[in-house]
PDB file of N, CA, C and O in Angstrom:
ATOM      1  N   UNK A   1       0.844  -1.167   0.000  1.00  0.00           N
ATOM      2  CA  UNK A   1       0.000   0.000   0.000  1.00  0.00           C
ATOM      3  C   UNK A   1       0.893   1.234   0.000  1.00  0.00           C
ATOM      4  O   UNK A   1       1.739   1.500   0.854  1.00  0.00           O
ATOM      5  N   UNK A   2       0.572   1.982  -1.128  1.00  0.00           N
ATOM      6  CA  UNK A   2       1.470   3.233  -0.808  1.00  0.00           C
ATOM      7  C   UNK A   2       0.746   4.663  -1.120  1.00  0.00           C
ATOM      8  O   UNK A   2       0.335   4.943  -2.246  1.00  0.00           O
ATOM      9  N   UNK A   3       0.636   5.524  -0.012  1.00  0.00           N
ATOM     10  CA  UNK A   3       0.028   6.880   0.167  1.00  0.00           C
ATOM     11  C   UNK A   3       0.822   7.603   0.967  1.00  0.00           C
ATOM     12  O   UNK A   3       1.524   7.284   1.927  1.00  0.00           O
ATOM     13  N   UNK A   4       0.560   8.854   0.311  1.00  0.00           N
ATOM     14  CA  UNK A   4       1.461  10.328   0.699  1.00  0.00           C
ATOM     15  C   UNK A   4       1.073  10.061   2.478  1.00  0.00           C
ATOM     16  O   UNK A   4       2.115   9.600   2.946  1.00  0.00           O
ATOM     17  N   UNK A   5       0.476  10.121   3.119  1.00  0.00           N
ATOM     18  CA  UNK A   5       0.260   9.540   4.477  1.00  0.00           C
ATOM     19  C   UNK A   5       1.031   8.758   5.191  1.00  0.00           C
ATOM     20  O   UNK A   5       1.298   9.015   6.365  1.00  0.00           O
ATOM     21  N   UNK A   6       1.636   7.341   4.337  1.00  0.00           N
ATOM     22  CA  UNK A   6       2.500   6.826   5.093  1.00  0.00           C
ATOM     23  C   UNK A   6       3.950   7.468   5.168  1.00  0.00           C
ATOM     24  O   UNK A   6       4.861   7.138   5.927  1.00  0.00           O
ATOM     25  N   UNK A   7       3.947   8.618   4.053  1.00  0.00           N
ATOM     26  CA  UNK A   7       5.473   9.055   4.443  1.00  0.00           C
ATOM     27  C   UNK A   7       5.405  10.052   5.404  1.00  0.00           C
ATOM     28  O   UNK A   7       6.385  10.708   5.756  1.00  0.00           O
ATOM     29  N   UNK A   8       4.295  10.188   5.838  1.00  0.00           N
ATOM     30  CA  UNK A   8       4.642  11.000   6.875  1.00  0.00           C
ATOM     31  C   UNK A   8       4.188  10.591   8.809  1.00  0.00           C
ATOM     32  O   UNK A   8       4.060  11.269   9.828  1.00  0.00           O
ATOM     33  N   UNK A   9       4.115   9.593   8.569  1.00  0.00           N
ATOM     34  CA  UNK A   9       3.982   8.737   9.450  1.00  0.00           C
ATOM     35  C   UNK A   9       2.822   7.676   9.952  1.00  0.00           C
ATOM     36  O   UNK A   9       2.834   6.693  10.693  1.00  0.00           O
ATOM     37  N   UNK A  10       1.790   8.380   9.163  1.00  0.00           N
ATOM     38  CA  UNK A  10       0.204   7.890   8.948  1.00  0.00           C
ATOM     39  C   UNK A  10       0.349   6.075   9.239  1.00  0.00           C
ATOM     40  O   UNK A  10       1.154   5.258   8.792  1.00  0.00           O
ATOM     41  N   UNK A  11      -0.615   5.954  10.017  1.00  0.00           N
ATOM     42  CA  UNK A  11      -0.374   4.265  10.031  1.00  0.00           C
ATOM     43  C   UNK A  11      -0.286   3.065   8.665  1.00  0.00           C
ATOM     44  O   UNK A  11       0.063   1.898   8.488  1.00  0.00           O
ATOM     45  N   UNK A  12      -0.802   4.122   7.953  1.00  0.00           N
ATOM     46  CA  UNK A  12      -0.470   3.272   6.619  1.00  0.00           C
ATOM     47  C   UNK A  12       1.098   2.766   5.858  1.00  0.00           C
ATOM     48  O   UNK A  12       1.306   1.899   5.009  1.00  0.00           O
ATOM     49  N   UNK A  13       2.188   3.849   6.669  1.00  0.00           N
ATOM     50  CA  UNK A  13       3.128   3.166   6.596  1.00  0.00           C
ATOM     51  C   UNK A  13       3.544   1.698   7.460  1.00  0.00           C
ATOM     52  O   UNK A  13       4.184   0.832   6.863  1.00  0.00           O
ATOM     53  N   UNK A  14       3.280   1.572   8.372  1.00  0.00           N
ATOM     54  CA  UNK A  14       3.139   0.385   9.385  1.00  0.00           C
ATOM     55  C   UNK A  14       3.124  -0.856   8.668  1.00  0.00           C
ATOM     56  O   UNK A  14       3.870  -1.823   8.825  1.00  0.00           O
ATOM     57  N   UNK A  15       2.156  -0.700   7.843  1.00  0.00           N
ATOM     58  CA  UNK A  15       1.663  -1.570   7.233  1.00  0.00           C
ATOM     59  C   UNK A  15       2.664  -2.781   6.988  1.00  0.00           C
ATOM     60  O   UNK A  15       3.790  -2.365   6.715  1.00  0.00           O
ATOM     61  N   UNK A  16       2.595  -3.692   7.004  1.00  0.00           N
ATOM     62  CA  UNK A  16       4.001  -5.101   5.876  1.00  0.00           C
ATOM     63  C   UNK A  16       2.743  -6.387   5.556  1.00  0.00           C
ATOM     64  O   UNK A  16       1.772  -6.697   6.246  1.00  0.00           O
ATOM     65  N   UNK A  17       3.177  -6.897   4.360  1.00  0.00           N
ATOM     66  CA  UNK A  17       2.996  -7.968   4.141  1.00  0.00           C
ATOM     67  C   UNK A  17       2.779  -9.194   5.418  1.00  0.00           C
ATOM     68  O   UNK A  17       3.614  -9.473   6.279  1.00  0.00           O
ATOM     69  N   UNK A  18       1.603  -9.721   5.269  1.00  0.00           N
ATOM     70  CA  UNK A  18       1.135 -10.894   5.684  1.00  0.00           C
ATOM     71  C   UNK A  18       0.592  -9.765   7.159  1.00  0.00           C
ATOM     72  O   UNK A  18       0.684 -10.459   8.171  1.00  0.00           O
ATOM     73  N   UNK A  19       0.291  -8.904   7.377  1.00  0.00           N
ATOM     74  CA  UNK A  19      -0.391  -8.159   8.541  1.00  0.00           C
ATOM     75  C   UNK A  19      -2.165  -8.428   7.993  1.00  0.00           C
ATOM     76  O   UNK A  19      -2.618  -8.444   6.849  1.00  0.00           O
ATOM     77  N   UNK A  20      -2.958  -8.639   9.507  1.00  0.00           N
ATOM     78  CA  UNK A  20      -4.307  -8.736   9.000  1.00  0.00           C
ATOM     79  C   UNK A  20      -4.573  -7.673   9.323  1.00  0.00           C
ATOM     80  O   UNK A  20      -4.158  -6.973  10.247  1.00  0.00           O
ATOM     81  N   UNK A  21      -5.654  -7.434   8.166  1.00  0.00           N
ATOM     82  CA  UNK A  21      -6.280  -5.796   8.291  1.00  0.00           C
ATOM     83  C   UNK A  21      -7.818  -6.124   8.403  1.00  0.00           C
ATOM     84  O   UNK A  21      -8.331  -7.073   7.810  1.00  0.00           O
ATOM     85  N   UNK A  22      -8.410  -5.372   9.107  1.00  0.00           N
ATOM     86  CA  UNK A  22     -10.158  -5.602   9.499  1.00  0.00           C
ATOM     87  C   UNK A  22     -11.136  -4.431   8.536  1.00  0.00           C
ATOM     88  O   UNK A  22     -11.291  -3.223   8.715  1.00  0.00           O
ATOM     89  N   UNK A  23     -11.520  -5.061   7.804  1.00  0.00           N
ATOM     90  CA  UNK A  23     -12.132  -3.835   7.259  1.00  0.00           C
ATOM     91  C   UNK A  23     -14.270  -3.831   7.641  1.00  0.00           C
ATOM     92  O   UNK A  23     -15.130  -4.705   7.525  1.00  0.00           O
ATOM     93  N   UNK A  24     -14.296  -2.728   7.984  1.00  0.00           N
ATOM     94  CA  UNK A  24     -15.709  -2.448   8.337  1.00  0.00           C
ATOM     95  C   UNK A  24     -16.501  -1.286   7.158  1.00  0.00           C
ATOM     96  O   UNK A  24     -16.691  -0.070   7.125  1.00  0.00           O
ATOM     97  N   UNK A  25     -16.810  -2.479   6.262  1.00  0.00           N
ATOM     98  CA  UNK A  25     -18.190  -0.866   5.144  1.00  0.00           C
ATOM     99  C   UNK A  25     -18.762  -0.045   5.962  1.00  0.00           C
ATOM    100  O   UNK A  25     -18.616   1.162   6.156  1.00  0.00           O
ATOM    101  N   UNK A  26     -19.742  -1.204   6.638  1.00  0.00           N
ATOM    102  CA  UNK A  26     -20.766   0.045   7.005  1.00  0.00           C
ATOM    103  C   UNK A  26     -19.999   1.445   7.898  1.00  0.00           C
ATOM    104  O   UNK A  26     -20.342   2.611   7.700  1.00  0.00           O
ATOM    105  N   UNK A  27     -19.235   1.148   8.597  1.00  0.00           N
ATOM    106  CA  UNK A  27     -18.226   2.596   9.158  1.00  0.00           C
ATOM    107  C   UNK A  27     -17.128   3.088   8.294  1.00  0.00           C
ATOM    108  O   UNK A  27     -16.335   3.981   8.591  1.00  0.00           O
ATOM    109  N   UNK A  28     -17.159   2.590   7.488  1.00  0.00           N
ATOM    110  CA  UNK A  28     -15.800   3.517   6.640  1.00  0.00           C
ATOM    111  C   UNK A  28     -14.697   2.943   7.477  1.00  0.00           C
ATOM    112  O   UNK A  28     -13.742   3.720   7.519  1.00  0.00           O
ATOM    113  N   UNK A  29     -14.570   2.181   7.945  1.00  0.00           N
ATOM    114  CA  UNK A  29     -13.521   1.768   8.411  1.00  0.00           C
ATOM    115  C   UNK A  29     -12.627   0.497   8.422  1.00  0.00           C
ATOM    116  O   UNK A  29     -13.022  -0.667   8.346  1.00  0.00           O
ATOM    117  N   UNK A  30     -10.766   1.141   8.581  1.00  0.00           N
ATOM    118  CA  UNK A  30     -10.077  -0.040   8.095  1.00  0.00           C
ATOM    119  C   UNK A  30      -9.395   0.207   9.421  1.00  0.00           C
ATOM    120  O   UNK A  30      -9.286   1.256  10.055  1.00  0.00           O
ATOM    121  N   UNK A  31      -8.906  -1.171   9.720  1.00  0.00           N
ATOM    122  CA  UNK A  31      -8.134  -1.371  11.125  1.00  0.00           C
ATOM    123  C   UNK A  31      -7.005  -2.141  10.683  1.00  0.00           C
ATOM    124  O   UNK A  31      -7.337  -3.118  10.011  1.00  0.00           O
ATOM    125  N   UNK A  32      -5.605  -1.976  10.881  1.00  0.00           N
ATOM    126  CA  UNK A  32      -4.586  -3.072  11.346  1.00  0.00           C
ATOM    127  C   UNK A  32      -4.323  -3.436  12.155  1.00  0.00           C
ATOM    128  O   UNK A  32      -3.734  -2.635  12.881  1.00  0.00           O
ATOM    129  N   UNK A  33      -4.522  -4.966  12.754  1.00  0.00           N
ATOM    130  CA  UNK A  33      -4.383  -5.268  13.710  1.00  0.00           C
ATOM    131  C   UNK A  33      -3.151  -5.981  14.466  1.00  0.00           C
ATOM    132  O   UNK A  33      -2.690  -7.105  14.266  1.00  0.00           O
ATOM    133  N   UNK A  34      -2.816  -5.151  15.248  1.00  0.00           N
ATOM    134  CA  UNK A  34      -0.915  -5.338  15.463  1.00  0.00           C
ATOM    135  C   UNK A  34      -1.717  -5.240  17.437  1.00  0.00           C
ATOM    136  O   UNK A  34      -2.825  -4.748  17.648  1.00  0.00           O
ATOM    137  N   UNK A  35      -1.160  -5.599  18.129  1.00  0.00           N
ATOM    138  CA  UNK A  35      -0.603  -5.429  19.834  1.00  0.00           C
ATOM    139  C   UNK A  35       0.330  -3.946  19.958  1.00  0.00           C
ATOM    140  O   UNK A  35       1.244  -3.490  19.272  1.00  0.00           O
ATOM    141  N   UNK A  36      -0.363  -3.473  21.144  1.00  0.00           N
ATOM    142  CA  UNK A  36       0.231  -2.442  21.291  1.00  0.00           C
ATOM    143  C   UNK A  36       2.069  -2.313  20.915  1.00  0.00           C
ATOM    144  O   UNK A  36       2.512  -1.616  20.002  1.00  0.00           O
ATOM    145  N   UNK A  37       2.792  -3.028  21.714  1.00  0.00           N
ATOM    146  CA  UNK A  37       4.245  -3.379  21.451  1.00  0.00           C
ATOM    147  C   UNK A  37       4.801  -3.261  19.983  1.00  0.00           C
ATOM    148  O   UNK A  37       5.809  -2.637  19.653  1.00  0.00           O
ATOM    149  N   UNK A  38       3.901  -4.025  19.108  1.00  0.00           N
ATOM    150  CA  UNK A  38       4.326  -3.959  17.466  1.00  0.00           C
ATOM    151  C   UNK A  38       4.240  -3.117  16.922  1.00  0.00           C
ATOM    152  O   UNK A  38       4.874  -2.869  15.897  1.00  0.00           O
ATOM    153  N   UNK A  39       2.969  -2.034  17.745  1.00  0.00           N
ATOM    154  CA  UNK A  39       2.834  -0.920  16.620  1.00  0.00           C
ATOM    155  C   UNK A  39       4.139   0.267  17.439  1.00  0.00           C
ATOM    156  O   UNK A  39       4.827   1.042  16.773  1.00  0.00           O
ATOM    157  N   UNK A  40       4.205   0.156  18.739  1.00  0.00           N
ATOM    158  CA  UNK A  40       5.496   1.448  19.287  1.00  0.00           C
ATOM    159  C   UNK A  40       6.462   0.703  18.503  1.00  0.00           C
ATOM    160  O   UNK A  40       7.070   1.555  17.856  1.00  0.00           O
ATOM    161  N   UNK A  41       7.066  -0.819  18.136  1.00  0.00           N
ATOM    162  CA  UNK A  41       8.614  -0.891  17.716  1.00  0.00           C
ATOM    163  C   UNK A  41       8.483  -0.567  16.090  1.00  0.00           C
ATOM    164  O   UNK A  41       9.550  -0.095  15.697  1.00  0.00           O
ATOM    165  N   UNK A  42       7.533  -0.673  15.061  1.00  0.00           N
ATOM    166  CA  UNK A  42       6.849  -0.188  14.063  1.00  0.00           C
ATOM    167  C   UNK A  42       7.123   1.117  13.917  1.00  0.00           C
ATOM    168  O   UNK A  42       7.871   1.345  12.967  1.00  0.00           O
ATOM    169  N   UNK A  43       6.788   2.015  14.508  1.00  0.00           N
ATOM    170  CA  UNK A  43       6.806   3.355  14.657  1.00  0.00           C
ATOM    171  C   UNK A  43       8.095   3.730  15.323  1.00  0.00           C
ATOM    172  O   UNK A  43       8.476   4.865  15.036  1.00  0.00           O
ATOM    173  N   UNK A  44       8.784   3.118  16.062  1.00  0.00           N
ATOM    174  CA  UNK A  44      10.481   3.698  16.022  1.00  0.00           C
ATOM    175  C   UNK A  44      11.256   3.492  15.044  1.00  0.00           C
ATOM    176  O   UNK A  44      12.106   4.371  14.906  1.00  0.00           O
ATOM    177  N   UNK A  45      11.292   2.471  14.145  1.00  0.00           N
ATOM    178  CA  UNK A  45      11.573   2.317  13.321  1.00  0.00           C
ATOM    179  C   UNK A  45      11.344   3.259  11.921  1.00  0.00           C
ATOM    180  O   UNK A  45      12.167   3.338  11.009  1.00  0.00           O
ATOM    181  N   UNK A  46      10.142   3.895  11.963  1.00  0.00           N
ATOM    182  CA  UNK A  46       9.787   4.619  10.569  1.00  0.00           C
ATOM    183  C   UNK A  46      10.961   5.637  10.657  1.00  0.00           C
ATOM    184  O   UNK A  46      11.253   6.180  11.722  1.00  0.00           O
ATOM    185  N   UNK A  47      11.536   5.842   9.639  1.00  0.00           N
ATOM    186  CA  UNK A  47      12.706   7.194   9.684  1.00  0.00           C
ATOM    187  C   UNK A  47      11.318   8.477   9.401  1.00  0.00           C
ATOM    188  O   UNK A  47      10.140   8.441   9.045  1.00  0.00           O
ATOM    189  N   UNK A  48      12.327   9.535   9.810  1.00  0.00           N
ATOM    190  CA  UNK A  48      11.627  10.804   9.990  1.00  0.00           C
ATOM    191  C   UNK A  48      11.468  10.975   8.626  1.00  0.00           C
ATOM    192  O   UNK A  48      12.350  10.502   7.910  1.00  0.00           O
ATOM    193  N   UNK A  49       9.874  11.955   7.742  1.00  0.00           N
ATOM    194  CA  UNK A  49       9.896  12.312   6.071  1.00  0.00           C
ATOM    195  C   UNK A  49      10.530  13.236   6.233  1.00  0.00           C
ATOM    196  O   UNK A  49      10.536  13.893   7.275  1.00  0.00           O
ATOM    197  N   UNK A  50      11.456  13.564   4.830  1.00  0.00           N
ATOM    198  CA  UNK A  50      12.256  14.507   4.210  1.00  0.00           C
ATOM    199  C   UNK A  50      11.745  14.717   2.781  1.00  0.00           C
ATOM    200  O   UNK A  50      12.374  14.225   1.844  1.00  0.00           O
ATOM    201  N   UNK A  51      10.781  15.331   2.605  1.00  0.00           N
ATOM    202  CA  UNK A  51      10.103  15.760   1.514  1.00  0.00           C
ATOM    203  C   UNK A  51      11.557  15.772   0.225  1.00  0.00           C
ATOM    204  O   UNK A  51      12.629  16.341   0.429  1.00  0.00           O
ATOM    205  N   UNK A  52      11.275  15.163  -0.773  1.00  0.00           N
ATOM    206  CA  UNK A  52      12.564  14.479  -1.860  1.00  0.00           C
ATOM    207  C   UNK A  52      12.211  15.997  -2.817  1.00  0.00           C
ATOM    208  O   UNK A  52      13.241  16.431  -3.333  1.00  0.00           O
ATOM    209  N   UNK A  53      11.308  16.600  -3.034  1.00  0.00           N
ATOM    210  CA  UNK A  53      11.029  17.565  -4.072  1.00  0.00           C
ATOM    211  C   UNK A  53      11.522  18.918  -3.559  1.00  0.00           C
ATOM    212  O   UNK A  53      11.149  19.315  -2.455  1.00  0.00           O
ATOM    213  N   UNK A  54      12.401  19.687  -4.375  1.00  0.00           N
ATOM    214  CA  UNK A  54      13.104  20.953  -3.874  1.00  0.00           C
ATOM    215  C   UNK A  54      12.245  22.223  -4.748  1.00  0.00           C
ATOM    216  O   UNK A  54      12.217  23.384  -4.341  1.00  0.00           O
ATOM    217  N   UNK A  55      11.511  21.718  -6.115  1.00  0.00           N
ATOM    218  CA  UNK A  55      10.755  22.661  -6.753  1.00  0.00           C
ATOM    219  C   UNK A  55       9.791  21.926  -7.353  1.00  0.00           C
ATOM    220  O   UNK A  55       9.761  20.696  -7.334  1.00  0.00           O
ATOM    221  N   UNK A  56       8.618  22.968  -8.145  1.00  0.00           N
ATOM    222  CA  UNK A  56       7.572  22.482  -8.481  1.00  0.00           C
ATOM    223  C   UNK A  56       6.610  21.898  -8.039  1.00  0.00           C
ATOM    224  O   UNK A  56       6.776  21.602  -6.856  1.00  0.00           O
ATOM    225  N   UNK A  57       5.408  21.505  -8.557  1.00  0.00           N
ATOM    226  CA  UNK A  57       4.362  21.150  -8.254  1.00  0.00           C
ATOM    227  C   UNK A  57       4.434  19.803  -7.022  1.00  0.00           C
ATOM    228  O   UNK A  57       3.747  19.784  -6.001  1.00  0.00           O
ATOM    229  N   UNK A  58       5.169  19.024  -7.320  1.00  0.00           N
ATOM    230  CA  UNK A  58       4.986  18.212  -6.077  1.00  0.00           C
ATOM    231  C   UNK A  58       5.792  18.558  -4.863  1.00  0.00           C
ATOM    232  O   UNK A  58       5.525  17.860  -3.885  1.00  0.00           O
ATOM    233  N   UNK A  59       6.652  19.407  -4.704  1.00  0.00           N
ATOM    234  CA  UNK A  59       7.192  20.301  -3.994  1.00  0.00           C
ATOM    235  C   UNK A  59       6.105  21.071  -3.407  1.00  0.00           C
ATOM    236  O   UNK A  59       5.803  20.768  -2.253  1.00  0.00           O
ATOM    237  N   UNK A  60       5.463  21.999  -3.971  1.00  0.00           N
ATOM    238  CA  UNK A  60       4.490  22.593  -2.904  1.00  0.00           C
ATOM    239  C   UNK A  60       3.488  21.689  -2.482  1.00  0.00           C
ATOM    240  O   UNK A  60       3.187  21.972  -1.323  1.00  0.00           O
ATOM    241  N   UNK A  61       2.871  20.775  -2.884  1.00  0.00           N
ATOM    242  CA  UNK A  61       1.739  19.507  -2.414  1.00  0.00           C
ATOM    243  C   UNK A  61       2.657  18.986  -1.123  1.00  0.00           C
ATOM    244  O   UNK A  61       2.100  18.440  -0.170  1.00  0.00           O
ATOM    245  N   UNK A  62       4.068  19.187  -1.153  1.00  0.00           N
ATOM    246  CA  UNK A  62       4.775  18.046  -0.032  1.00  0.00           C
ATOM    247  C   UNK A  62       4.518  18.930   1.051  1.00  0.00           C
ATOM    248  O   UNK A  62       3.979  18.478   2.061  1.00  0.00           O
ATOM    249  N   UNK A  63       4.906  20.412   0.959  1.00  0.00           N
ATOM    250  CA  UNK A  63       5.038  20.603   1.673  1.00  0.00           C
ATOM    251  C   UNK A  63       3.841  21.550   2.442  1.00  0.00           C
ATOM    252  O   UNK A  63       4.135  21.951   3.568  1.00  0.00           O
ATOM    253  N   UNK A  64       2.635  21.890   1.942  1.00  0.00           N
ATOM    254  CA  UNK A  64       1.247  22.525   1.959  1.00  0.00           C
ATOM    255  C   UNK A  64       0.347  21.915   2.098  1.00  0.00           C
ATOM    256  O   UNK A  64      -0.685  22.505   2.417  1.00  0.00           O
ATOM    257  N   UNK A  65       0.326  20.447   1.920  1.00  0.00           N
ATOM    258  CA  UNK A  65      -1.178  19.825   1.643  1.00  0.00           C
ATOM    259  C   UNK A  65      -0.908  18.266   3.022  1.00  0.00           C
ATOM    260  O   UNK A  65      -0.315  17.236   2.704  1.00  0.00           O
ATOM    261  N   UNK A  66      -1.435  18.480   4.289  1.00  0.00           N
ATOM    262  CA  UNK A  66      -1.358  17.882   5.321  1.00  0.00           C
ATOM    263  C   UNK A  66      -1.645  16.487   4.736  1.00  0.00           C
ATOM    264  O   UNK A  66      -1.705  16.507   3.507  1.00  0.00           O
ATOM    265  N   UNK A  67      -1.936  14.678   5.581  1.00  0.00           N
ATOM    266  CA  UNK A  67      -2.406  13.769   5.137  1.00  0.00           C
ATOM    267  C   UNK A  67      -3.882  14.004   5.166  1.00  0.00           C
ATOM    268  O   UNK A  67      -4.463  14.989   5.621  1.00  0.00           O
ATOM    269  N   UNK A  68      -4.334  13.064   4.673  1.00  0.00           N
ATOM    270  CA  UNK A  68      -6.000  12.862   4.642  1.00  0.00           C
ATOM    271  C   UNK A  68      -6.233  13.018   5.643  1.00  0.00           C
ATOM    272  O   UNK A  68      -6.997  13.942   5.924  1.00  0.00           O
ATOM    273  N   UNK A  69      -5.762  12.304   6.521  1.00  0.00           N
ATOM    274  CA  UNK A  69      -6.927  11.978   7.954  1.00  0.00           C
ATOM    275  C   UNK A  69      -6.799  13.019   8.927  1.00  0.00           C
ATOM    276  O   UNK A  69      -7.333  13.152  10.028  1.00  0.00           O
ATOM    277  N   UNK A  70      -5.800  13.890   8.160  1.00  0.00           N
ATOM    278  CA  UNK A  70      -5.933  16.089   8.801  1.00  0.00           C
ATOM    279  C   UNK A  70      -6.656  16.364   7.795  1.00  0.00           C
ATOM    280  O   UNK A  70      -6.760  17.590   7.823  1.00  0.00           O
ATOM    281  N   UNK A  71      -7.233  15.963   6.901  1.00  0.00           N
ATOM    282  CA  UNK A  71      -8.259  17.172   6.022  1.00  0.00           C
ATOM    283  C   UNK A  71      -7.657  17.089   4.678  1.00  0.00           C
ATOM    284  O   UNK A  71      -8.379  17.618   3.833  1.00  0.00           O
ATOM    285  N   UNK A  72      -6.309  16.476   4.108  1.00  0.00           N
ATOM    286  CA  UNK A  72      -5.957  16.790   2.753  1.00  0.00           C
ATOM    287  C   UNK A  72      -6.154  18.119   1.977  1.00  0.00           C
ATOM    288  O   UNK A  72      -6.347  18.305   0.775  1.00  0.00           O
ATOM    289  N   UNK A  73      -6.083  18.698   2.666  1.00  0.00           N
ATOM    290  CA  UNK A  73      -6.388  20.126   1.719  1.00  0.00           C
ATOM    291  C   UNK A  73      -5.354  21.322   2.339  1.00  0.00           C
ATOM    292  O   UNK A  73      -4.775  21.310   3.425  1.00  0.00           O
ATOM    293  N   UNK A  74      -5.323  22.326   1.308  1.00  0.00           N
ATOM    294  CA  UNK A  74      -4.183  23.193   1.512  1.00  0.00           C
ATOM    295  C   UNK A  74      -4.305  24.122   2.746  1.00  0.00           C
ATOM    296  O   UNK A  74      -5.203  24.944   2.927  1.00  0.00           O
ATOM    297  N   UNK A  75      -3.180  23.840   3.630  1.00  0.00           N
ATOM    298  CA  UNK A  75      -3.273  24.561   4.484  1.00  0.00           C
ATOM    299  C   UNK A  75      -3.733  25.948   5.173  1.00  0.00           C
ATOM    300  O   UNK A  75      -2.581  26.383   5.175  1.00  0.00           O
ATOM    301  N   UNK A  76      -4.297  26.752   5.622  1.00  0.00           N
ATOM    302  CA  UNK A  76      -4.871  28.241   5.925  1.00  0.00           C
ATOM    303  C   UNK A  76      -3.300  28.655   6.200  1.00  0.00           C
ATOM    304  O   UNK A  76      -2.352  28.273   6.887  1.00  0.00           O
ATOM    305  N   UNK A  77      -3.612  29.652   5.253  1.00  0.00           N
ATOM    306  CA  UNK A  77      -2.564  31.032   5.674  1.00  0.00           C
ATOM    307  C   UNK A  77      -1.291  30.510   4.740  1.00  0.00           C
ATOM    308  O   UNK A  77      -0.182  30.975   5.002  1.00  0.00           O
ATOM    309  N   UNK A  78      -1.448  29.407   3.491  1.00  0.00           N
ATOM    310  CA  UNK A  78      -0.518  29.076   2.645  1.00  0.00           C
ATOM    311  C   UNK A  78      -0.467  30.070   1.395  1.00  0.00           C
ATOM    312  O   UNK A  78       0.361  29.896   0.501  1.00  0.00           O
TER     313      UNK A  78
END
């Protein structure tokens, strides 16, 4: 799975192969299901994002446009 979200730390980076994921329609909702422990050593592990774009269009999206699950949309006062 790959979304602008997981590079910035969004649980969707977490994610690996052979992990079960719970998915619920009627709530819009997706769960990975890890034990507390897997998801803190998971998450020490993610290196910090360093936005790769120095100009242009995906350059300002890296650095203006939050993940989804803040709103995806361009920041106030950008």
């Amino acid at each position: 799975m790959v979304l602008p979200e997981a590079a910035d730390g969004d649980p969707t980076a977490l994610v690996r192969d052979g992990d079960t994921v719970a998915i619920d329609i009627a709530r819009r909702q997706v769960d990975l299901l890890l034990d507390a422990s897997e998801w803190e050593s998971r998450r020490a592990e993610l290196p910090a994002f360093v936005p790769s774009e120095k100009k242009g269009w995906l350059s300002l999206y890296q650095h203006l446009v939050p993940p989804l699950s803040k709103g995806g949309t361009l920041k106030a006062g950008a």
